[in-house]
SEPALO-600182 format. One line per field, with one value per residue (C-alpha): x, y, z. Coordinates in Angstrom, 1 decimal. Layout:
<pts>
u: [X; ...]
v: [Y; ...]
w: [Z; ...]
</pts>
This chain:
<pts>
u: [112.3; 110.1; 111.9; 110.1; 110.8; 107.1; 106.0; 106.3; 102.7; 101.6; 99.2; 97.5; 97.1; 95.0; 93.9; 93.8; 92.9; 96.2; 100.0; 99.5; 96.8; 98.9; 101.5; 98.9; 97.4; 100.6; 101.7; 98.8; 98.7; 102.2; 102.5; 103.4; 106.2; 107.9; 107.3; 109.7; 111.7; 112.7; 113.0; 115.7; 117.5; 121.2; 122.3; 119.0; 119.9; 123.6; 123.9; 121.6; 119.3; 122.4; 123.8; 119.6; 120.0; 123.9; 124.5; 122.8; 125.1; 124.0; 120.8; 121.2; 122.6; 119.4; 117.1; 119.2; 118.6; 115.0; 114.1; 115.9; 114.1; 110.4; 111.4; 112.5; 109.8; 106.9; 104.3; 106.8; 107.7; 103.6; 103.6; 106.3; 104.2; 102.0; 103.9; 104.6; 101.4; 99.5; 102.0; 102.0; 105.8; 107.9; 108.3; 112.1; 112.5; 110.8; 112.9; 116.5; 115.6; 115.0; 118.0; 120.4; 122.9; 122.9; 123.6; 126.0; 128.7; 128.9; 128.7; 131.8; 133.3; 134.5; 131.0; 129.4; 128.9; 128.8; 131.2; 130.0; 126.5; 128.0; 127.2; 123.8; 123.5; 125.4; 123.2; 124.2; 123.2; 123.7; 122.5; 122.6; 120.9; 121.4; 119.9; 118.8; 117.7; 117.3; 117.2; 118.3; 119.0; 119.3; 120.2; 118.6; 120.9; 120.6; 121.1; 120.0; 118.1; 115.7; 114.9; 111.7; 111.0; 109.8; 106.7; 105.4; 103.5; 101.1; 100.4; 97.5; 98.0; 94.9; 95.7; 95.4; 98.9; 100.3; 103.6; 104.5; 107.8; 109.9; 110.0; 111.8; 109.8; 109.1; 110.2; 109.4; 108.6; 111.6; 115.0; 115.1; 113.6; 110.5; 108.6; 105.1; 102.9; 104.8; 107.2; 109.7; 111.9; 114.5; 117.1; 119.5; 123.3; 125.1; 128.3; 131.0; 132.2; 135.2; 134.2; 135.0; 132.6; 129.7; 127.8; 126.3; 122.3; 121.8; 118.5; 117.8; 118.5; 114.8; 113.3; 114.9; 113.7; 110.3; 110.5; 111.4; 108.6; 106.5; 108.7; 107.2; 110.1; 113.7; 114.8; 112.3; 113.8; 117.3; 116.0; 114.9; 118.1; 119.7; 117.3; 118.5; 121.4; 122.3; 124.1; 125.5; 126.7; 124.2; 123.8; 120.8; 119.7; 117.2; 114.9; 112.6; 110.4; 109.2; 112.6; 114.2; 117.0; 118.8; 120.8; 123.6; 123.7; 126.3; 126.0; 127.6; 127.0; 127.6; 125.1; 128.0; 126.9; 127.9; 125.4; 126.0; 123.9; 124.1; 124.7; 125.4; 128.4; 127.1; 126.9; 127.8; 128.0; 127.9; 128.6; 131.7; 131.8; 132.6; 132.1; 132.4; 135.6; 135.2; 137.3; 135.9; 136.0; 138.2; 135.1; 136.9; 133.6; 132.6; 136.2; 135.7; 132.3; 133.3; 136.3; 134.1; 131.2; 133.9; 134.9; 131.5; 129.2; 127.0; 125.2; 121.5; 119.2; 119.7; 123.6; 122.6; 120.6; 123.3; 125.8; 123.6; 123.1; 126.5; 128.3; 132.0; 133.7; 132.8; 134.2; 132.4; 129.7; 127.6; 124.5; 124.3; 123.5; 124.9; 125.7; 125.2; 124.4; 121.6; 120.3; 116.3; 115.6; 116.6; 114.3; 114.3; 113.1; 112.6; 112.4; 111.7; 109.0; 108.3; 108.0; 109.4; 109.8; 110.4; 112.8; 112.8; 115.8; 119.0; 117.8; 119.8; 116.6; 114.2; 111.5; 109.4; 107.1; 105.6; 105.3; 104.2; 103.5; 105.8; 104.4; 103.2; 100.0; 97.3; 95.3; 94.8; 95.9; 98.8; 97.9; 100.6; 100.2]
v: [54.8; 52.7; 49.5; 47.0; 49.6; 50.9; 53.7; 56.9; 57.8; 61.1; 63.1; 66.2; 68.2; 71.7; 74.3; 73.8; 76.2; 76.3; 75.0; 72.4; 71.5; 70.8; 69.0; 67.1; 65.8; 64.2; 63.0; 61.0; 59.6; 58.4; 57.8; 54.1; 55.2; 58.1; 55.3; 52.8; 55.4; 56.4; 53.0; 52.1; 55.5; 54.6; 58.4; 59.0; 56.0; 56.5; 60.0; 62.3; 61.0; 60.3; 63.6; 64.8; 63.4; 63.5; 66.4; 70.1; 72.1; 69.8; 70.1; 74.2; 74.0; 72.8; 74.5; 78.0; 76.0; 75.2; 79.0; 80.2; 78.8; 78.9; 82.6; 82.9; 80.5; 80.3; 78.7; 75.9; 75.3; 74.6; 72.1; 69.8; 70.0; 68.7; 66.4; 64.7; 64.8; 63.6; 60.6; 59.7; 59.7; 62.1; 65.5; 65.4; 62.8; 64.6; 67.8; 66.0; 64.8; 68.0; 69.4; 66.7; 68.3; 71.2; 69.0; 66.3; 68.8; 69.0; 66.1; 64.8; 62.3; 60.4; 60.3; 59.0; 54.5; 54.1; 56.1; 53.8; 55.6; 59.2; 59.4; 61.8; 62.4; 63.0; 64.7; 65.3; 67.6; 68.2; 71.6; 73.4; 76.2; 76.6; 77.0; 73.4; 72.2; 73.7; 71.1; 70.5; 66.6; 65.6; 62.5; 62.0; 60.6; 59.6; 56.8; 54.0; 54.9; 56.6; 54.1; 53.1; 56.4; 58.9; 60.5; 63.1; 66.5; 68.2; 71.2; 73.6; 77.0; 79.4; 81.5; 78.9; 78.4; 75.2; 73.2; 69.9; 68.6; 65.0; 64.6; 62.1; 60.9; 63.2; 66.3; 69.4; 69.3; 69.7; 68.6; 67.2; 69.4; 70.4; 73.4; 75.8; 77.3; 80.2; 78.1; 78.2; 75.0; 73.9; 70.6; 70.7; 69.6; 69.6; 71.2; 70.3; 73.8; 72.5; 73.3; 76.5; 77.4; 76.2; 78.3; 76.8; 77.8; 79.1; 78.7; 75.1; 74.0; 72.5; 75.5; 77.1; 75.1; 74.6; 78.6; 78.7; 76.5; 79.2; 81.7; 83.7; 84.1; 83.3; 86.7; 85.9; 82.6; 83.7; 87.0; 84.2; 81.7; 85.3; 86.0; 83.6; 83.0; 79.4; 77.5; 74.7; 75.7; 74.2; 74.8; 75.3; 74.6; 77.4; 77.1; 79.2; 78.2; 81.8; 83.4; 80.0; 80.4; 78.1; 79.8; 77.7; 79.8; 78.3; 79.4; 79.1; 80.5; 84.6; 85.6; 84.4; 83.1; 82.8; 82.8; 80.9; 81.7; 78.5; 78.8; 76.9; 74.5; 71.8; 72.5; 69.0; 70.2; 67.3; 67.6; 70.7; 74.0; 75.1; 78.7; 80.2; 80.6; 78.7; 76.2; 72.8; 69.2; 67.0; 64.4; 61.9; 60.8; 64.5; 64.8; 61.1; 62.1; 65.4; 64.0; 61.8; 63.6; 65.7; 62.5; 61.7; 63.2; 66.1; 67.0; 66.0; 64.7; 61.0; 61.9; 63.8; 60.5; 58.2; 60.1; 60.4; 56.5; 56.2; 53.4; 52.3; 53.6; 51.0; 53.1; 56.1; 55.5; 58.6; 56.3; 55.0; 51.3; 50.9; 50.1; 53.2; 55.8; 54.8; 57.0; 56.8; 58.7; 61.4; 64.4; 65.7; 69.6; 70.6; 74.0; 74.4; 71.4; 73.0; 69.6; 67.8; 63.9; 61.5; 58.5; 55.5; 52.9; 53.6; 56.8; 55.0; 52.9; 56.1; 54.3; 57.1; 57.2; 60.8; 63.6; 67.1; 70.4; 72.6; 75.8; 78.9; 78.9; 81.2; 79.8; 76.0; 73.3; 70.6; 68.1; 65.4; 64.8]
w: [-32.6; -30.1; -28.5; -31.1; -33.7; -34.2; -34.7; -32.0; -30.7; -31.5; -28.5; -29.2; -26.2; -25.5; -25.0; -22.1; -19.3; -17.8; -17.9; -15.1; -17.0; -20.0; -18.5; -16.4; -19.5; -21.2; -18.0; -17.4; -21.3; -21.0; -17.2; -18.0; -20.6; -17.7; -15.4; -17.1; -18.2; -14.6; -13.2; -16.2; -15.9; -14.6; -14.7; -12.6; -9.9; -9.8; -9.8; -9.5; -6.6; -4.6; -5.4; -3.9; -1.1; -0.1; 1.3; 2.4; 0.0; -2.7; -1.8; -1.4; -5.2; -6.9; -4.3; -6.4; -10.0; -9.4; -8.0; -10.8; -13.2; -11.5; -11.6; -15.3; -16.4; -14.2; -16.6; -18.1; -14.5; -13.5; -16.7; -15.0; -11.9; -13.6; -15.7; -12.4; -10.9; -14.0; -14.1; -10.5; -9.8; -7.4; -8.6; -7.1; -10.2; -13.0; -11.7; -12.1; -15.1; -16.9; -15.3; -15.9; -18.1; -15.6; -12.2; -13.8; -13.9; -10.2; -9.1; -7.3; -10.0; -7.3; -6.3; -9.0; -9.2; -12.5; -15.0; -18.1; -17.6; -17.8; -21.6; -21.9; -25.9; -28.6; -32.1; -35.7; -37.8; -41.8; -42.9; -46.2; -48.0; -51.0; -54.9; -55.4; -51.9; -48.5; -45.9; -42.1; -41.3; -37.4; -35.8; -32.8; -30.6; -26.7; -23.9; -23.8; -21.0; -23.8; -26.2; -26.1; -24.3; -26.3; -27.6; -30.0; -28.3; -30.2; -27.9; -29.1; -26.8; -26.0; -28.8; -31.5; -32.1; -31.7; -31.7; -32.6; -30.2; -30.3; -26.0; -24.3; -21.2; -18.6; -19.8; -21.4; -25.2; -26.8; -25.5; -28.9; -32.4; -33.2; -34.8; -34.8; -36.8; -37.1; -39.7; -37.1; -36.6; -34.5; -34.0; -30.6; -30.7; -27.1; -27.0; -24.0; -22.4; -20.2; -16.0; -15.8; -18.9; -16.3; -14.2; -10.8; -10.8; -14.4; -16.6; -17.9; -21.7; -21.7; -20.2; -23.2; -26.0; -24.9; -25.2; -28.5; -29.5; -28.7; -31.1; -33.8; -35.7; -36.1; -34.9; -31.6; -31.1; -30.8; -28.2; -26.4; -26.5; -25.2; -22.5; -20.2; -18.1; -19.2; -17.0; -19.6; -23.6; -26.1; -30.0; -31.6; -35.3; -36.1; -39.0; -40.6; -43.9; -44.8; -45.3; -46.2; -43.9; -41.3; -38.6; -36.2; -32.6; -30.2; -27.1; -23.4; -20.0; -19.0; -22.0; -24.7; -28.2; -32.0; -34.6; -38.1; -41.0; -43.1; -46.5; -50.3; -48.5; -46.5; -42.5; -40.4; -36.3; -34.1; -30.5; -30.3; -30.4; -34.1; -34.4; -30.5; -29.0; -25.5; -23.5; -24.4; -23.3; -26.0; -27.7; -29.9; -31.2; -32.3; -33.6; -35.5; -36.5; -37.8; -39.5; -41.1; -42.2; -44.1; -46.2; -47.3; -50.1; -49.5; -52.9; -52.3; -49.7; -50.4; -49.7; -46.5; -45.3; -46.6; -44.7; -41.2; -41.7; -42.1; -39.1; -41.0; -37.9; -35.5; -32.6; -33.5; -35.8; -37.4; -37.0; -33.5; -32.5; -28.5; -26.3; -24.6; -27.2; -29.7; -32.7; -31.7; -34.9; -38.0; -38.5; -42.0; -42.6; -46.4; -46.3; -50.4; -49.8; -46.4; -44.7; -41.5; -42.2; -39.2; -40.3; -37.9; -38.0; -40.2; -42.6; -45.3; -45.4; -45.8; -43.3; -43.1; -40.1; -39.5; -41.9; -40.9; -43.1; -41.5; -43.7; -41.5; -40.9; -39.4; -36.8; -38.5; -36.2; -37.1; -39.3; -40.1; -44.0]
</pts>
């Protein structure tokens, strides 16, 4: 949802006759929105720059992340080039950015000013497949730091296919969910591996879902989530219209996953690891939110919304208002209706704002209905 709560501007992008290109483009459209984003980035100021310029064995450890990831991903690593040249601001800045959730780790907690600003994102999810309905509900969930920042990409590739990705400001299409033409879909959830989980110099979460946007299938998607060394565990909500199926993969670093095929019972996953067996940080609000969610109704989709809009536990509300975390918005996929529905403010209230045809298609570019 947009600071004044209106509506999150869609661009449509390509094909363009490279990457840079492509990320030169939606840098320059929303060079004002990165702009403010950066300057209003706490976790940005406090930590990460500092922990840039401190020291040359910090600076040693993201030279070894940014290689390897220019090497795994060359062309997504020539759109943030252009991401940041297109939106006049320092590459160094659009770089930490994308790799936030794989620097914060090592940075010194002594080190860091401002402990209050440590909170990145927290999702939820509601998933279910079953005879009546088949639908994935998300909560997008982040810092404060992102409200207000964050955009819709459209991204038409040489071939004709073409994706359609919620970004937050300044990096790669998607950190968030999205889906293609192929009828594949995706939502994120971050999981919290405990230190020794977390590899120094492994392959970036957003490198990794801006590669599944580009996956022709659910089977692809998940060779692709494999492919890579990640440094930090995520979870991934994979969805695919055509075979009407919804698959949970938890993942963490060394090459180690669990994959969830979701079924009739109702699916909630916030922000811990579920299904793989991995050391884990303790999160009181997953716990509380998972505790929760288990309370609540889950027969149809006005249930689903009524329990992602749900804030009775004022500590740990489902449906985020602040101060740090804020739900920015909940993505709906119908997978019998074959639709992705944007919902902006509490879902309880069904405020619509986007609707997309999510069917697979063959060379026809994305139209919202």
């Amino acid at each position: 949802m947009d600071r004044d709560g209106e509506k999150v501007e869609m661009f449509q992008v390509g094909p363009c006759q490279d990457v840079y290109q492509f990320g030169f483009l939606i840098g320059k459209r929303f060079s004002k929105l990165i702009k403010t984003r950066l300057a209003t980035d706490l976790i940005l100021h406090n930590q990460l720059l500092p922990f840039a310029n401190n020291t040359l064995q910090s600076q040693s450890f993201l030279q070894t992340l940014f290689d390897n990831n220019q090497r795994k991903f060359p062309r997504y690593w020539d759109e943030l080039l252009g991401t940041a040249a297109g939106s006049a601001v320092p590459l160094l800045h659009i770089l930490l950015i994308n790799f936030r959730k794989e620097i914060l780790p090592f940075i010194p907690k002594e080190g860091a000013k401002s402990s209050s600003a440590d909170t990145l994102d927290d999702c939820s999810d509601v998933l279910v497949v079953g005879e009546s309905m088949a639908i994935a509900a998300h909560n997008e969930d982040a810092n404060v730091a992102l409200v207000g920042h964050t955009y819709l990409i459209k991204g038409i590739l040489p071939d004709g296919m073409f994706f359609v990705g919620y970004t937050y400001a300044g990096e790669l299409p998607s950190c968030a969910f999205g889906f293609n033409s192929h009828g594949l879909a995706f939502t994120l959830d971050s999981v919290p591996p405990a230190e020794d989980e977390i590899v120094a110099g492994g392959i970036g979460r957003n490198f990794i879902s801006r590669d599944i946007l580009e996956a022709t299938c659910i089977e692809d998607a998940i060779s692709r989530i494999r492919s890579s060394e990640i440094s930090v565990g995520h979870c991934y909500n994979l969805i695919e219209t055509s075979t009407r199926r919804i698959l949970n993969v938890e993942t963490a670093s060394r090459k180690r996953d669990s994959v969830f095929e979701v079924g009739e019972p109702p699916f909630f996953h916030a922000n811990m690891y579920l299904h793989l067996q991995i050391n884990q940080v303790h999160d009181e609000n997953s716990i509380s939110r998972q505790k929760r969610a288990a309370a609540l109704p889950k027969k149809t989709k006005e249930d689903f919304l009524s329990l992602l809009g749900d804030a009775d536990d004022r500590k740990y509300p489902i449906y985020m208002t602040g101060p740090l975390l804020h739900t920015l918005c909940t993505a709906v996929f119908d997978l019998d209706e074959q639709t992705l529905s944007i919902i902006k403010g509490n879902p309880k209230k069904g405020d619509v704002s986007h609707v997309f045809s999510i069917k697979r298609c063959h060379g026809d570019h994305p139209n919202a209905i």
